[in-house]
TIMI-2910 file (N, C-alpha, C, CB; in pm, 1 decimal, decimal comma, always signed):
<rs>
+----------+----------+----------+----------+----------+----------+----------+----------+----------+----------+----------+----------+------+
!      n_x !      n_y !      n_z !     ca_x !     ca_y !     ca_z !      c_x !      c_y !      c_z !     cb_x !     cb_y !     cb_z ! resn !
+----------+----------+----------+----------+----------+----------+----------+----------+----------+----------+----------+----------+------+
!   -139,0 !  -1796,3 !  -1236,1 !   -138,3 !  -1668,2 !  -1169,5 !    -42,1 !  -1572,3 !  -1240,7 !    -99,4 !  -1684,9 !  -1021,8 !  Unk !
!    +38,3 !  -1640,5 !  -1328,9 !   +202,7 !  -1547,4 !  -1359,7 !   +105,5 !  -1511,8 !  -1498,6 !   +417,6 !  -1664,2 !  -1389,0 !  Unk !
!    +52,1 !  -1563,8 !  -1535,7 !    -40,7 !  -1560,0 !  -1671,7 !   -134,8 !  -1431,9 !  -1616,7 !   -145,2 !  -1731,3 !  -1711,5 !  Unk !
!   -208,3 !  -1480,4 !  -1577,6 !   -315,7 !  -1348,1 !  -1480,8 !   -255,6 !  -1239,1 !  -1534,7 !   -306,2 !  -1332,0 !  -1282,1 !  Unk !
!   -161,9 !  -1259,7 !  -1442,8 !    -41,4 !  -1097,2 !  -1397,7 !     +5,2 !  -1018,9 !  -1510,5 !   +129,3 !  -1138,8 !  -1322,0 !  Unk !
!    +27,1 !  -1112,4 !  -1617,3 !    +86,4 !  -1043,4 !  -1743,0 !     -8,4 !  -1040,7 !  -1846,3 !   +211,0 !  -1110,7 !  -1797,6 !  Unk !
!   -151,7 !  -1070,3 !  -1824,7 !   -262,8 !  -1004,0 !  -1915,6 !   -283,7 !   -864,9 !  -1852,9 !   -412,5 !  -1093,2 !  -1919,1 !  Unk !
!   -314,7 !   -839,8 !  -1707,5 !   -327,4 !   -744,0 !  -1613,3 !   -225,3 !   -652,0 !  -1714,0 !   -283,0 !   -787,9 !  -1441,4 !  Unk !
!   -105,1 !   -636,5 !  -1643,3 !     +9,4 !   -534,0 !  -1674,1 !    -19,2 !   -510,3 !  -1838,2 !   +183,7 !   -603,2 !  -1635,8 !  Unk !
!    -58,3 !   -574,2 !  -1906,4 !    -58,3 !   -544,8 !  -2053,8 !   -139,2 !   -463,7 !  -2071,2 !    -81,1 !   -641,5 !  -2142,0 !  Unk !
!   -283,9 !   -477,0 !  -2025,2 !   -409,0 !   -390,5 !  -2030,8 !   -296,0 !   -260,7 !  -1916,5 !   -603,1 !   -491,3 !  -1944,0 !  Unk !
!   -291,0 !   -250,8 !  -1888,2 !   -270,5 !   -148,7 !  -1819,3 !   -152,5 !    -65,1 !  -1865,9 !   -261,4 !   -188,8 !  -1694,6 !  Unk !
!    -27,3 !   -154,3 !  -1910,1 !    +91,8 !    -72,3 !  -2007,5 !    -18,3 !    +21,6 !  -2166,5 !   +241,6 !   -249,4 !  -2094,8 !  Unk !
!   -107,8 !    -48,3 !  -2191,6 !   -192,7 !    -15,5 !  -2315,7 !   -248,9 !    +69,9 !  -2242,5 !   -286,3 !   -119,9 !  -2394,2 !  Unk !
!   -327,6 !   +115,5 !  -2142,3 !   -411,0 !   +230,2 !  -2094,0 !   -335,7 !   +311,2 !  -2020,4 !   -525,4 !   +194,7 !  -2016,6 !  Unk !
!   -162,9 !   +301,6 !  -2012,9 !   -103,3 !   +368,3 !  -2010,8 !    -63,9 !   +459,0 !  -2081,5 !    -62,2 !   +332,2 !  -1987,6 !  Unk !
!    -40,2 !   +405,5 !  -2258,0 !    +24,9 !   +467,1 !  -2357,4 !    -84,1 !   +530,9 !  -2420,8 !   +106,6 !   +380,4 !  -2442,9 !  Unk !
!   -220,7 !   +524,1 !  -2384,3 !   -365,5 !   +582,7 !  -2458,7 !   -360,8 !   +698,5 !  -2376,7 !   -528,5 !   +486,4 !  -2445,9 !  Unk !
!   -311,1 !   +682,7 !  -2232,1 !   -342,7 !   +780,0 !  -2149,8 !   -205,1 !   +871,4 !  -2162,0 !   -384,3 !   +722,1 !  -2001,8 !  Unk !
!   -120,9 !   +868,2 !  -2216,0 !    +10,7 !   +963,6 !  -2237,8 !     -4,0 !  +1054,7 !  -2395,2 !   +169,4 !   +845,9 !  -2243,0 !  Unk !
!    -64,8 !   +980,5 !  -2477,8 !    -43,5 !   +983,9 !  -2606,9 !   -104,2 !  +1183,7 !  -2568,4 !   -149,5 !   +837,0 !  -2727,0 !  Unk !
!   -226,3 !  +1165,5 !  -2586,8 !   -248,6 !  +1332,8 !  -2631,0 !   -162,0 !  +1425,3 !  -2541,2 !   -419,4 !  +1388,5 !  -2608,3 !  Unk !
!    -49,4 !  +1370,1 !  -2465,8 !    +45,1 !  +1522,1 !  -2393,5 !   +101,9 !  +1546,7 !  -2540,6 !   +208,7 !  +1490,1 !  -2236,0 !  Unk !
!   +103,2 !  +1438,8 !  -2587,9 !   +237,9 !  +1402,2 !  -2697,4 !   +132,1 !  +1482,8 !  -2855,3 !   +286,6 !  +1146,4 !  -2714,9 !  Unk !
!    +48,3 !  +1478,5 !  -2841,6 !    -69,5 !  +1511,0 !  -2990,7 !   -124,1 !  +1641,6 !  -2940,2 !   -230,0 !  +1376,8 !  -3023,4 !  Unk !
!   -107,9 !  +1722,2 !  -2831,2 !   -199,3 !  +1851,4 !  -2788,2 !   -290,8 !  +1844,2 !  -2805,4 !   -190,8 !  +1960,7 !  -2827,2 !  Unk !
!   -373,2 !  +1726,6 !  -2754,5 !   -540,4 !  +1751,1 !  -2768,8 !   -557,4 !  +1746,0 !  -2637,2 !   -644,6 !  +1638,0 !  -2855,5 !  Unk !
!   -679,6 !  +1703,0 !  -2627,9 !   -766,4 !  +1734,8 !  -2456,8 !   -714,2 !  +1564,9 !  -2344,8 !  -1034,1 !  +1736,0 !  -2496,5 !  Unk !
!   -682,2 !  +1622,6 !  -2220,8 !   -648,5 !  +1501,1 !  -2146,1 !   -767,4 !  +1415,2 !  -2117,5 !   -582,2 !  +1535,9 !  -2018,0 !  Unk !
!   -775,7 !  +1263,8 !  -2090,9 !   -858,0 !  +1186,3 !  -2060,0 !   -893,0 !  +1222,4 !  -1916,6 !   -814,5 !  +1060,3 !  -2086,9 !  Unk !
!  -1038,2 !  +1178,1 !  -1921,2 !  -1035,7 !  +1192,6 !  -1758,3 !  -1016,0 !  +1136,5 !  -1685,5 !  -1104,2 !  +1213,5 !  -1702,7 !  Unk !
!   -999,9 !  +1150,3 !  -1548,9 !   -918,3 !  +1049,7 !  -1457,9 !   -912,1 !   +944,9 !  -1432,1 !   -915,7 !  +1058,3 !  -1374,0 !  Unk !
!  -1061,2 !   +877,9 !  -1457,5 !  -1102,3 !   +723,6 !  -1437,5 !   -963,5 !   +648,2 !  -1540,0 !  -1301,7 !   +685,1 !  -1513,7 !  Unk !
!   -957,4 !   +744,5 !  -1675,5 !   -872,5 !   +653,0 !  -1805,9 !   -684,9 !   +657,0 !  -1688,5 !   -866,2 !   +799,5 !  -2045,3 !  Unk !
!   -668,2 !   +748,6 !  -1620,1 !   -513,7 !   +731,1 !  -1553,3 !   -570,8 !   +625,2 !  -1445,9 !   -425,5 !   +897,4 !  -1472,2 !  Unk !
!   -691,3 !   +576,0 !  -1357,6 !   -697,1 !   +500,1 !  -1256,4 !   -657,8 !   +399,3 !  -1310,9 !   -805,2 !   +490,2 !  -1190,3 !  Unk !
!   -704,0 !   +322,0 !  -1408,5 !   -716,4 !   +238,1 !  -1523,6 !   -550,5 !   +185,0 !  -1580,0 !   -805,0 !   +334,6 !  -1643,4 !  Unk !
!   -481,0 !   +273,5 !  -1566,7 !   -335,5 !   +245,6 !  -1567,6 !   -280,9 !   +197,9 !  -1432,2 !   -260,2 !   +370,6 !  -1609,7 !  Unk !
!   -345,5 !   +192,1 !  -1326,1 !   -279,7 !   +128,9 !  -1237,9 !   -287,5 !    -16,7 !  -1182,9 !   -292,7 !   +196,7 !  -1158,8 !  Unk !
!   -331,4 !    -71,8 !  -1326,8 !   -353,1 !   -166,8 !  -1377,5 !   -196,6 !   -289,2 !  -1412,2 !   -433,1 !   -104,0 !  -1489,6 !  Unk !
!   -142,1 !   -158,8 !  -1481,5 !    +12,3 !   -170,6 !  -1477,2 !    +65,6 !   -234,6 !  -1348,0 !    +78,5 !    -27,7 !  -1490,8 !  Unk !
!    +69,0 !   -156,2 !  -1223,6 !   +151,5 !   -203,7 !  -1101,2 !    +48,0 !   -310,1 !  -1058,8 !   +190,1 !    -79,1 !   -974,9 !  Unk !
!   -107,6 !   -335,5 !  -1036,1 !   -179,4 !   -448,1 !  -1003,3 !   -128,2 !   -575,9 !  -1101,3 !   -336,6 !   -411,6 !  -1018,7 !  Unk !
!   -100,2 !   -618,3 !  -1214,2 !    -20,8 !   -666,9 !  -1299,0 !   +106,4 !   -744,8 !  -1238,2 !    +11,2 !   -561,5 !  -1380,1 !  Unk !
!   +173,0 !   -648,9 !  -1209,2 !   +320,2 !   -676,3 !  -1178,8 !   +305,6 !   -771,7 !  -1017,4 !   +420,7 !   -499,3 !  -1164,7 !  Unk !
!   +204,8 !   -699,2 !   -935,0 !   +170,3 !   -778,4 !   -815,7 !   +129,9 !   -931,3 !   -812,0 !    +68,1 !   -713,4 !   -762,0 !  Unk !
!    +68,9 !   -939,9 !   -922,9 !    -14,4 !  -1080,7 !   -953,1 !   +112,1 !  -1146,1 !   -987,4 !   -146,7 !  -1086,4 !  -1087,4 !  Unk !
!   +153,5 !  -1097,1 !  -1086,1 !   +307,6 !  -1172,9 !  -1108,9 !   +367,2 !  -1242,5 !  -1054,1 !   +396,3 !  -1121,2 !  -1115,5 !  Unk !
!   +440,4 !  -1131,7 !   -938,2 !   +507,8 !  -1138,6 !   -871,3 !   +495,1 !  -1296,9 !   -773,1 !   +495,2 !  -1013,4 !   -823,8 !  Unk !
!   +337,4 !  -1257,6 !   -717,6 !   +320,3 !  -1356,7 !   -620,1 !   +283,8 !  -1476,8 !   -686,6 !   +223,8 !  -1320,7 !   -519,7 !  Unk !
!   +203,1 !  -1503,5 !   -747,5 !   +258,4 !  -1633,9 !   -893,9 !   +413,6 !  -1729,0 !   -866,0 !   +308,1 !  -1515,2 !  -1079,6 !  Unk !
!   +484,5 !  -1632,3 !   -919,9 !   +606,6 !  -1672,9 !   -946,8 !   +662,5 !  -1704,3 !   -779,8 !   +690,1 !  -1551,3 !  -1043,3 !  Unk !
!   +621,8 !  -1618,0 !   -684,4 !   +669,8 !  -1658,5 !   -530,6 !   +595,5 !  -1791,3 !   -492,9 !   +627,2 !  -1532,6 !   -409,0 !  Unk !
!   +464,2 !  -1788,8 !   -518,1 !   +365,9 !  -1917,9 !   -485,1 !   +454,0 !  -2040,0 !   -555,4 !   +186,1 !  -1901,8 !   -564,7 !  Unk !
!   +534,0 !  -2035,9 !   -717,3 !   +556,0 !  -2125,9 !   -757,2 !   +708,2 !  -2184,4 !   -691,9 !   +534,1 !  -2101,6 !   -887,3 !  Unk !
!   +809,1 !  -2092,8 !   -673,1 !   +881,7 !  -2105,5 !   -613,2 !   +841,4 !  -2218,4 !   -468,3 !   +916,0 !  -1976,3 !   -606,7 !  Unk !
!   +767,8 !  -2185,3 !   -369,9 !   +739,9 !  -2209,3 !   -249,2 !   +708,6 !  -2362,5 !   -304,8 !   +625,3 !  -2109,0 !   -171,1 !  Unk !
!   +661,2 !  -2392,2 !   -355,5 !   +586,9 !  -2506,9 !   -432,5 !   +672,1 !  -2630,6 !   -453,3 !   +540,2 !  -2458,0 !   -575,4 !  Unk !
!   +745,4 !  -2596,7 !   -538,5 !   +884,5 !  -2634,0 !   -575,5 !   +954,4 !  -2668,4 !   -440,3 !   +962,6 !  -2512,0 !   -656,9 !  Unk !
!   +973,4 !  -2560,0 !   -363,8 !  +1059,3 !  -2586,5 !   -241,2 !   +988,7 !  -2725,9 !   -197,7 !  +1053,4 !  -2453,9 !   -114,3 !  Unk !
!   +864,2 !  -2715,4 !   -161,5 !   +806,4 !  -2808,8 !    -88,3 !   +822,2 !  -2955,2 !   -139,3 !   +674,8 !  -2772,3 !    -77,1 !  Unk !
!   +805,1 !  -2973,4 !   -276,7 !   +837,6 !  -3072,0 !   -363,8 !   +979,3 !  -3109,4 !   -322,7 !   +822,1 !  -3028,2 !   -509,9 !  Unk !
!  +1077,4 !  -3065,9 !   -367,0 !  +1234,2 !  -3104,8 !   -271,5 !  +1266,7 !  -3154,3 !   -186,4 !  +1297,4 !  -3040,6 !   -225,4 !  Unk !
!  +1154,1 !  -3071,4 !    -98,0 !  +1206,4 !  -3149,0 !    +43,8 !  +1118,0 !  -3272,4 !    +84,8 !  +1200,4 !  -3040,8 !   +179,8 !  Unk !
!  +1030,3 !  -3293,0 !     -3,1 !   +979,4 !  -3416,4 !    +43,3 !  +1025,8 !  -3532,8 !    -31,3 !   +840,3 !  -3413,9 !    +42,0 !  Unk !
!  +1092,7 !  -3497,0 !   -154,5 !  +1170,6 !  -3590,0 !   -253,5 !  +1284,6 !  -3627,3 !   -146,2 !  +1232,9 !  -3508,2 !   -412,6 !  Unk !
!  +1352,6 !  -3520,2 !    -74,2 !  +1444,7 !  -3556,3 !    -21,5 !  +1488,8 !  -3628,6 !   +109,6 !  +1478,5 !  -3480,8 !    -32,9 !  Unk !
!  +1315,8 !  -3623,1 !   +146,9 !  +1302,9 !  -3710,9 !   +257,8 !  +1310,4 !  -3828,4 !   +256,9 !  +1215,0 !  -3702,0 !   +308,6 !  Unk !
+----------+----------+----------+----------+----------+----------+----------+----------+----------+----------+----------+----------+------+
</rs>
């Protein structure tokens, strides 16, 4: 899932910097679908996130039954 999350955020940091570049070159802005497409970025970081919480929880559970 932590894998998921950080292909996600990558495509989306990349259709971030495609979608900034022409403020930076004065040509014509993308249209909006190409900025939806960057919010790809924060969907990314979500997958992550809960990955890494799922694995945590996981772990916990493992412990306490070792420790039983």
């Amino acid at each position: 899932m932590v894998r998921t999350g950080a292909i996600v955020f990558f495509i989306g940091a990349v259709a971030t910097l495609v979608t900034v570049a022409p403020l930076f070159l004065g040509t014509e802005p993308f249209p909006s679908l190409a900025y939806a497409v960057c919010m790809l970025m924060g969907i990314g970081f979500l997958i992550a996130a809960a990955g890494v919480l799922r694995g945590i929880a996981v772990q916990r559970r493992q412990a306490r039954s070792s420790a039983s």
